[in-house]
KOLBA-852910 format. One line per 5 residues: their letters; for each residue y, x, z of C-alpha. Coordinates in nm, 2 decimals, always signed. Layout:
REM residues N
a	Y,X,Z; ...
//
This chain:
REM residues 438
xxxxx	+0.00,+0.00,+0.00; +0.35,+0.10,-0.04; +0.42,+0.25,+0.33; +0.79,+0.27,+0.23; +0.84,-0.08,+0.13
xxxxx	+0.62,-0.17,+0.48; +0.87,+0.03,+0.67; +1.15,-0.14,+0.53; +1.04,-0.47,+0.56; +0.96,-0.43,+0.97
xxxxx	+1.31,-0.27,+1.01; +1.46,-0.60,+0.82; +1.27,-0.87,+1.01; +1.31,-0.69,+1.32; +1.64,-0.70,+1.31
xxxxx	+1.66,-1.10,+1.20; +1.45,-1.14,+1.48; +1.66,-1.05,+1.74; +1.91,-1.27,+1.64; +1.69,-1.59,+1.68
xxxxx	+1.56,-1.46,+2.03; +1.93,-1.39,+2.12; +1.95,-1.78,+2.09; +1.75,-1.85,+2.33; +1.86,-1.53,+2.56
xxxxx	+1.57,-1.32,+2.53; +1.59,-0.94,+2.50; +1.55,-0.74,+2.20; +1.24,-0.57,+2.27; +1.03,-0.92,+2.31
xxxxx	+1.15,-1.04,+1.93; +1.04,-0.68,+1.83; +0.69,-0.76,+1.94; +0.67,-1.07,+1.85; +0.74,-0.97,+1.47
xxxxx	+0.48,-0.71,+1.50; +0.22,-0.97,+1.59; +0.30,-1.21,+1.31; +0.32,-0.89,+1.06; -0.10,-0.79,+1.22
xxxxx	-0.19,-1.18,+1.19; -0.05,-1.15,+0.81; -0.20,-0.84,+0.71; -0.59,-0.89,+0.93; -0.59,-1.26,+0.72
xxxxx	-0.51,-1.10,+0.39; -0.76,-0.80,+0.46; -1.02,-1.07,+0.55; -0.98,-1.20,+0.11; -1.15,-0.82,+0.08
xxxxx	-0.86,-0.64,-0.03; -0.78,-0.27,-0.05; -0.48,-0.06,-0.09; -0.40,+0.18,-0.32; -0.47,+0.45,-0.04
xxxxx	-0.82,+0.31,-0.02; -0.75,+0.21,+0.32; -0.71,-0.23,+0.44; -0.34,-0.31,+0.56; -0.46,-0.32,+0.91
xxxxx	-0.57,+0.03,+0.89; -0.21,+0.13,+0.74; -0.09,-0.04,+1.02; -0.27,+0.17,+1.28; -0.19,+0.51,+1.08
xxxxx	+0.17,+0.43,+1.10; +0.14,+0.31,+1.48; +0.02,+0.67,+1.55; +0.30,+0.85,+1.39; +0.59,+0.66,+1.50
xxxxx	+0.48,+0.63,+1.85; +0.41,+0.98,+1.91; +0.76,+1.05,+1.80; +0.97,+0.75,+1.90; +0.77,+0.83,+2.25
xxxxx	+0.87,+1.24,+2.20; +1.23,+1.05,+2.21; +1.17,+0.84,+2.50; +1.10,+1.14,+2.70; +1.38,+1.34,+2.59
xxxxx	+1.64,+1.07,+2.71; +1.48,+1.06,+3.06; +1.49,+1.48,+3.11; +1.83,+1.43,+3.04; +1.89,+1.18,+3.32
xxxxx	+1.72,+1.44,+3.57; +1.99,+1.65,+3.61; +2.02,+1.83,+3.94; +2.34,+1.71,+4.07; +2.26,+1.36,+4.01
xxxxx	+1.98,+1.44,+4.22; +2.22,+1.62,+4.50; +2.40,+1.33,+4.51; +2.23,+1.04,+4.51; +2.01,+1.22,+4.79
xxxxx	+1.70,+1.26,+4.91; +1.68,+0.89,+5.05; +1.71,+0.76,+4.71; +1.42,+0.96,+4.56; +1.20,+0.87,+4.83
xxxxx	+1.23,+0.50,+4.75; +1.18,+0.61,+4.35; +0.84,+0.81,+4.49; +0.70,+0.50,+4.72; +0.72,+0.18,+4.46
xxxxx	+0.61,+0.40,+4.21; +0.29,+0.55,+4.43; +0.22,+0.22,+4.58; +0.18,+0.04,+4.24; -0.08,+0.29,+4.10
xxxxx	-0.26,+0.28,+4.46; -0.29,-0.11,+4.40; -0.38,-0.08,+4.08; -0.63,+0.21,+4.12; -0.80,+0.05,+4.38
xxxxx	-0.78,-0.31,+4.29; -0.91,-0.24,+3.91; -1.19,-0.03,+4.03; -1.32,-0.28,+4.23; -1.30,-0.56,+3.90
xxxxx	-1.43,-0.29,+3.67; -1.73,-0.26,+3.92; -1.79,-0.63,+3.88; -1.74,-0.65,+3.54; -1.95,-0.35,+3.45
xxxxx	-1.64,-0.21,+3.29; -1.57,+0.27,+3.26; -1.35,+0.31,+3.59; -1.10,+0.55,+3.33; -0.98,+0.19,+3.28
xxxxx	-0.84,+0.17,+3.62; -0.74,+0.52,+3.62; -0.52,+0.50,+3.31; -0.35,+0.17,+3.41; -0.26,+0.29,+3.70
xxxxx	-0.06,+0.59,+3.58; +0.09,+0.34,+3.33; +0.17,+0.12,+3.62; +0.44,+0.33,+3.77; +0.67,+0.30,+3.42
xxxxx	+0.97,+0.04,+3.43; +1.19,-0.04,+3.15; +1.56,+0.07,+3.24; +1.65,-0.10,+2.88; +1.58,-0.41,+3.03
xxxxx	+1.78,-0.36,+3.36; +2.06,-0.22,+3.22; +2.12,-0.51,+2.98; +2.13,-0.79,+3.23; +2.36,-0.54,+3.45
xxxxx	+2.60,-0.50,+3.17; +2.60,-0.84,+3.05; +2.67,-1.00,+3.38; +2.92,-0.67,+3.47; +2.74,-0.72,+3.83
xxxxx	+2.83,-0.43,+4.12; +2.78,-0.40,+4.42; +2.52,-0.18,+4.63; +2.18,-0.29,+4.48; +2.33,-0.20,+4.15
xxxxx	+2.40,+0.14,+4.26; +2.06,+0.19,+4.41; +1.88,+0.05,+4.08; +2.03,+0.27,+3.85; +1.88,+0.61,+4.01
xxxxx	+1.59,+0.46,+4.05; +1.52,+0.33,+3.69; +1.60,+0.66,+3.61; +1.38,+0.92,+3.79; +1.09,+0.70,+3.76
xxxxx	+0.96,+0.74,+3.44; +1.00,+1.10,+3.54; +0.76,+1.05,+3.82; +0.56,+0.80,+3.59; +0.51,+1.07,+3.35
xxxxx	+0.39,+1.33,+3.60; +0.14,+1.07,+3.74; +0.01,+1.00,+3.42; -0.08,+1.37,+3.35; -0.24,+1.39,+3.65
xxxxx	-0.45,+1.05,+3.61; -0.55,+1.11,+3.26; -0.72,+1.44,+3.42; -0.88,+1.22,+3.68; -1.01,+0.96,+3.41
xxxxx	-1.17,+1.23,+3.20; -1.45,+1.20,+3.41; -1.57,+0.90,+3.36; -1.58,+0.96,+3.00; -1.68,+1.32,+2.94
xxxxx	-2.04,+1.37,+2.89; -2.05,+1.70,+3.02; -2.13,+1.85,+3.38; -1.86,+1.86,+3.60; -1.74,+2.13,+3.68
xxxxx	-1.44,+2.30,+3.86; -1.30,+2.43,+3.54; -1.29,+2.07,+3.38; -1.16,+1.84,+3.67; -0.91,+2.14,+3.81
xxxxx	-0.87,+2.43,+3.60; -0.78,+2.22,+3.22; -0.55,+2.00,+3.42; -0.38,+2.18,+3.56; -0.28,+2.38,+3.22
xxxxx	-0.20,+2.09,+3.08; +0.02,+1.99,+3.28; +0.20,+2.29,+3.38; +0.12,+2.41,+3.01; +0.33,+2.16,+2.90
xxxxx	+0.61,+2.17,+3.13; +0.62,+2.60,+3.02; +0.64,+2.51,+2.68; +0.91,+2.24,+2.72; +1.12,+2.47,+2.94
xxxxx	+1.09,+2.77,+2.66; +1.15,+2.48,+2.41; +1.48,+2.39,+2.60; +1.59,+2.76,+2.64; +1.54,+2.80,+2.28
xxxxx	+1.76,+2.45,+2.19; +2.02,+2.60,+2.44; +2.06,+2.92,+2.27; +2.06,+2.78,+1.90; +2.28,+2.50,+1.97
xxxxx	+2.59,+2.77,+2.09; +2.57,+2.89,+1.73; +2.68,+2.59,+1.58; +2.95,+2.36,+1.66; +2.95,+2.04,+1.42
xxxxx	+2.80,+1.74,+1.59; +2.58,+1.67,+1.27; +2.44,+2.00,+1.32; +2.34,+1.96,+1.69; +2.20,+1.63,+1.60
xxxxx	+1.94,+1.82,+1.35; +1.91,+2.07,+1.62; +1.84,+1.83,+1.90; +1.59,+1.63,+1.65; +1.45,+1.92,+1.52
xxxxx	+1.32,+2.10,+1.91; +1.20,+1.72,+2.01; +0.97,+1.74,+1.72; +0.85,+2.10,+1.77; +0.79,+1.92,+2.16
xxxxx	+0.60,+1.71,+1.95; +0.41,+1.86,+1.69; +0.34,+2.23,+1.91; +0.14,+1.99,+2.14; -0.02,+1.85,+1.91
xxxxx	-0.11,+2.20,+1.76; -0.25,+2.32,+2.09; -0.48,+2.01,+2.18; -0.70,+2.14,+1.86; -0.78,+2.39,+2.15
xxxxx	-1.13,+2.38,+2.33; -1.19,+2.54,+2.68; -1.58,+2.50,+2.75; -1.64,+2.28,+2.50; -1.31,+2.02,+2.63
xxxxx	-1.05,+1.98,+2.40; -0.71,+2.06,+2.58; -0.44,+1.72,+2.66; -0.09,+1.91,+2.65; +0.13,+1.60,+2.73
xxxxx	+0.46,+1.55,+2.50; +0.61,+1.34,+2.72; +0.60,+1.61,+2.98; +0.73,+1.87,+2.71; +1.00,+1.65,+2.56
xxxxx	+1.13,+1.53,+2.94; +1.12,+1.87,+3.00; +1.34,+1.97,+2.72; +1.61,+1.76,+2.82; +1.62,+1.81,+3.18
xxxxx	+1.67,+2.18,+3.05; +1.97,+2.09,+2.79; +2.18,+1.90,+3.03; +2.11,+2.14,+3.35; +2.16,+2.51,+3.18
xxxxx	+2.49,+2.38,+3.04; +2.79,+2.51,+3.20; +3.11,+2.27,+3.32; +3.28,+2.36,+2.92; +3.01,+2.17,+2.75
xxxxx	+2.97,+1.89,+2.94; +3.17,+1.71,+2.71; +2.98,+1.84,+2.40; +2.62,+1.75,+2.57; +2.76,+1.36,+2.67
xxxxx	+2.86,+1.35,+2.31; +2.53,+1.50,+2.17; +2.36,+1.20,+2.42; +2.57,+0.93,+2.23; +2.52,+1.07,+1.95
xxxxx	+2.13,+1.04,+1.98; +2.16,+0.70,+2.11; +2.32,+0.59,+1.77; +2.02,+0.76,+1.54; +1.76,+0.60,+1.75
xxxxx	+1.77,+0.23,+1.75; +1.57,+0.24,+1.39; +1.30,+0.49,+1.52; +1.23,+0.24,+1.83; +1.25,-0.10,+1.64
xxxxx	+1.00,+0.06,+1.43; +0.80,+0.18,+1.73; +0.81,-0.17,+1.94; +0.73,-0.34,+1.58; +0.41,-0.16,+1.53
xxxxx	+0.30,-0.18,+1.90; +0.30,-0.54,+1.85; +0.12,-0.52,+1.54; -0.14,-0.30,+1.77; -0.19,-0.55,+2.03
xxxxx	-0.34,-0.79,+1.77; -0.52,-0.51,+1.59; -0.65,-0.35,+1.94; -0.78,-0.70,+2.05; -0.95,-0.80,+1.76
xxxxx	-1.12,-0.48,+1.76; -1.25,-0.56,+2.11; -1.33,-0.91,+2.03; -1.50,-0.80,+1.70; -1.72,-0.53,+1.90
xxxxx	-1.80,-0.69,+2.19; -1.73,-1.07,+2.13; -1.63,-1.37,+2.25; -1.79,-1.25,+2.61; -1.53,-0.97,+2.62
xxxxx	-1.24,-1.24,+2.68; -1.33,-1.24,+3.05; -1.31,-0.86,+3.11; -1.00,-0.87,+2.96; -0.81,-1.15,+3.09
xxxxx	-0.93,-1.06,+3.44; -0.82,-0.71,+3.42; -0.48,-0.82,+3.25; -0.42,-1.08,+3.53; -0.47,-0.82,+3.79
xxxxx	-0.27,-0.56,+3.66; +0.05,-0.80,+3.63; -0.03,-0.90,+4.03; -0.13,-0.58,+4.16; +0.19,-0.38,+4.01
xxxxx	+0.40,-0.63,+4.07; +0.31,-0.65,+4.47; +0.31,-0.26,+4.44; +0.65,-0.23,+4.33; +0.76,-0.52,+4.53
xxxxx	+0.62,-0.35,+4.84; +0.70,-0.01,+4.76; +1.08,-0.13,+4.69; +1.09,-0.28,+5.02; +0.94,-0.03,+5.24
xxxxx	+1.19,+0.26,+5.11; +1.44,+0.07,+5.19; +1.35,-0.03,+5.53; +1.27,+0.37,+5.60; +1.62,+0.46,+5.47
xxxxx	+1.81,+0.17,+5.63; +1.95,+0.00,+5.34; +2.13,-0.32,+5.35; +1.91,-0.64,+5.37; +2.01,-0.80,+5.02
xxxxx	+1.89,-0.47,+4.91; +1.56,-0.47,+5.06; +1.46,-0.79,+5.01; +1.60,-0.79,+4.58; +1.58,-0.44,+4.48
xxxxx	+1.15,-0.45,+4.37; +1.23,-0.74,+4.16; +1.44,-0.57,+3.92; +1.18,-0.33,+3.90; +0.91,-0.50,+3.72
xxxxx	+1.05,-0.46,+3.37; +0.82,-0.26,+3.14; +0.86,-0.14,+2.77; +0.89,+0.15,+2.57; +0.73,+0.41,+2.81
xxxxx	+0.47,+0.25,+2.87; +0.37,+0.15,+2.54; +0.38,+0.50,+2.46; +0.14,+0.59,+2.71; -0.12,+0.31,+2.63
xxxxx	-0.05,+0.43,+2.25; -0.16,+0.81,+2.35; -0.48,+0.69,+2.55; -0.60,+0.47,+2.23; -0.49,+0.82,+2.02
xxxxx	-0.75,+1.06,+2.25; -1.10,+1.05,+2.14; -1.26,+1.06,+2.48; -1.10,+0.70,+2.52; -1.28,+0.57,+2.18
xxxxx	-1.59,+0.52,+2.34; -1.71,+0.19,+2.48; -1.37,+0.03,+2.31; -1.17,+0.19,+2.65; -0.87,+0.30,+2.45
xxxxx	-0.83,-0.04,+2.28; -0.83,-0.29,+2.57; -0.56,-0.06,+2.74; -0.32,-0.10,+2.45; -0.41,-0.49,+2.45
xxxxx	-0.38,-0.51,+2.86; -0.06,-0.30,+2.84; +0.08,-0.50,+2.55; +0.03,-0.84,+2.70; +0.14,-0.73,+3.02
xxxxx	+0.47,-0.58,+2.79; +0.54,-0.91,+2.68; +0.48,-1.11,+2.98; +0.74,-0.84,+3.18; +1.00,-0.90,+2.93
xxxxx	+0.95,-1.25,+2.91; +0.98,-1.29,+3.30; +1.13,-0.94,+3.43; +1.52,-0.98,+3.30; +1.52,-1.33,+3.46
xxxxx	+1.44,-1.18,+3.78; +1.68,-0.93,+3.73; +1.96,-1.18,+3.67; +1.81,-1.40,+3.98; +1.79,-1.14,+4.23
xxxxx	+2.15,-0.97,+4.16; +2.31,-1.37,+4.15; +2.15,-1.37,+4.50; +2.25,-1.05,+4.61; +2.59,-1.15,+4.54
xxxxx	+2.65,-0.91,+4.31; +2.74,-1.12,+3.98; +3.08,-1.27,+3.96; +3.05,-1.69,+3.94; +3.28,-1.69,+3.67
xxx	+2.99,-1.49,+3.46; +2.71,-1.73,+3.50; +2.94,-2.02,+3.34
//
């Protein structure tokens, strides 16, 4: 098929789309994945007449190849734009307080889901990597989501000002989580002996691994970006080392240690780059690096319409994969473990919320709203469900494709339900002006 003409297309009718859901005041990302589930229903009904593209390949299986692509880059992205939120004097001032809140919703959502999931997948005869894997996934939230309702409503006050550091240092955490639980789930999948070198060793260069090569990665943007001064210029520069994030981990996960293939994580590498950027800069080029930022925010929107597009078109593709494999008897496993994960992460980051701020003595409309507005998930998420289905120790027993479908329905319940509890919980905290809600 004609992938350019495809591409074009999902750009065109993403873009209509959000203008319907705007009717009806729902966010962006939603009508993106909506249009992505009507595009897979369209394509698996026209590959069911027995047709085959030009490339020899059925639409749905165009679909997939361009899934992979443009989520391993619009995720390379993702990461980049949270590095550059950790910057270490955001971090000296919003304090230790505030990160210890961050650290406890996030680890008490992937304990709930850990534990909870393992017990379901030991009822429903299910690999426990499931469990694993949505548990590191469980920590993500969506700051796209928060900050929308926040800017629409112009709300302020203190639960606003506690939200907005946490938002941003927890995909941070999320991501280093994830490493660490993708380690963990290799062994329920690996049919090798167990030894110290695979459950110890290999993660831990993997994950350090790609936090090395991320820093030299942002040393090296550093440098070369001194050299040239245009703002188109840093823009290809800035693109450019986010690919080489990319692609160089890519590159070294063709590497095998006893017989293992290597994980190096591009999330960790691309976060890492921009934590580098915006923290090796001196006071001078501040300005430059907060214009470089815009910048990036501008090129962007196309690469992640096209990424929250395709994962919708996933979700249908994933599923009836599952359904196709396993049959109508895999509807159970499924909808049991997707119920569970939406309760158990919710409660987590309800409980988690609540109990920071209880330890660090925040004010009481705080407390009691501030895990509500954390429930939003997207675009990090997505990305990490994407990367599981991508490894081939997940393809086995259909693990990496009811992950994607969990993670995608989950996706859509969130931000179907998650801005409205936004909205609800800062109109109750007093922080949105009356004359906004009319």
């Amino acid at each position: 098929m004609n992938i350019v003409l495809l591409l074009g297309l999902l750009l065109l009718l993403g873009l209509i789309a959000t203008r319907a859901f705007k009717l009806i005041n729902l966010p962006n990302v939603t009508a993106f994945l909506v249009v992505g589930l009507v595009i897979a229903i369209t394509c698996i009904l026209i590959d069911n007449t027995g047709y085959i593209g030009s490339t020899g390949r059925t639409l749905s299986e165009d679909l997939v190849r361009m899934n992979s692509f443009i989520s391993s880059v619009a995720l390379g992205f993702i990461a980049l734009s949270i590095g550059e939120e950790f910057k270490l004097s955001k971090i000296k001032e919003y304090g230790s307080k505030v990160l210890l809140i961050t650290f406890l919703q996030a680890l008490l959502a992937v304990i709930l889901v850990d534990v909870g999931l393992v017990l379901a997948c030991y009822f429903l005869h299910l690999n426990y990597a499931i469990a694993f894997c949505l548990g590191a996934i469980a920590t993500a939230t969506a700051p796209a989501a928060t900050l929308m309702v926040i800017h629409q409503y112009k709300a302020k006050g203190p639960l606003v000002d506690l939200l907005l550091p946490v938002v941003a240092f927890d995909d941070a955490i999320g991501l280093i989580v994830f490493s660490i639980s993708i380690a963990i789930s290799r062994l329920f999948v690996t049919t090798g002996g167990v030894t110290v070198m695979s459950i110890l060793v290999v993660p831990l260069i993997e994950i350090f691994g790609s936090l090395a090569l991320g820093f030299i990665l942002g040393i090296g943007l550093h440098f070369t970006i001194k050299y040239f001064k245009s703002r188109n210029n840093h823009m290809i520069i800035i693109i450019a080392f986010t690919l080489l994030g990319v692609g160089a981990c890519t590159a070294l996960n063709m590497i095998k240690i006893e017989g293992q293939y290597l994980d190096f994580s591009s999330l960790l590498t691309c976060m890492m780059i921009g934590a580098v950027y915006v923290n090796y800069a001196n006071d001078d080029n501040r300005p430059i690096i907060t214009r470089d930022i815009e910048l990036m925010e501008r090129w962007t929107p196309f690469l992640f319409t096209l990424f929250f597009v395709l994962s919708g078109a996933s979700l249908i593709i994933s599923a009836t994969n599952i359904f196709s494999n396993g049959g109508v008897e895999m509807l159970l496993p499924v909808g049991t473990i997707l119920v569970s994960y939406l309760l158990l992460r919710s409660l987590g980051k309800y409980l988690g919320a609540f109990i920071g701020c209880k330890v660090t003595h925040r004010e009481h409309t705080v407390t009691k709203y501030l895990g509500l507005t954390l429930l939003p998930q997207a675009g990090v998420a997505i990305g990490m469900a994407n990367s599981i289905s991508d490894m081939e120790m997940f393809k086995v027993d259909n693990i990496g494709n009811l992950i994607v479908t969990v993670v995608l329905c989950a996706t859509l319940v969130y931000e179907l339900v998650g801005p409205l509890l936004t909205k609800w919980s800062l109109e109750k905290a007093g922080e949105i002006d009356k004359e906004m809600m009319r």
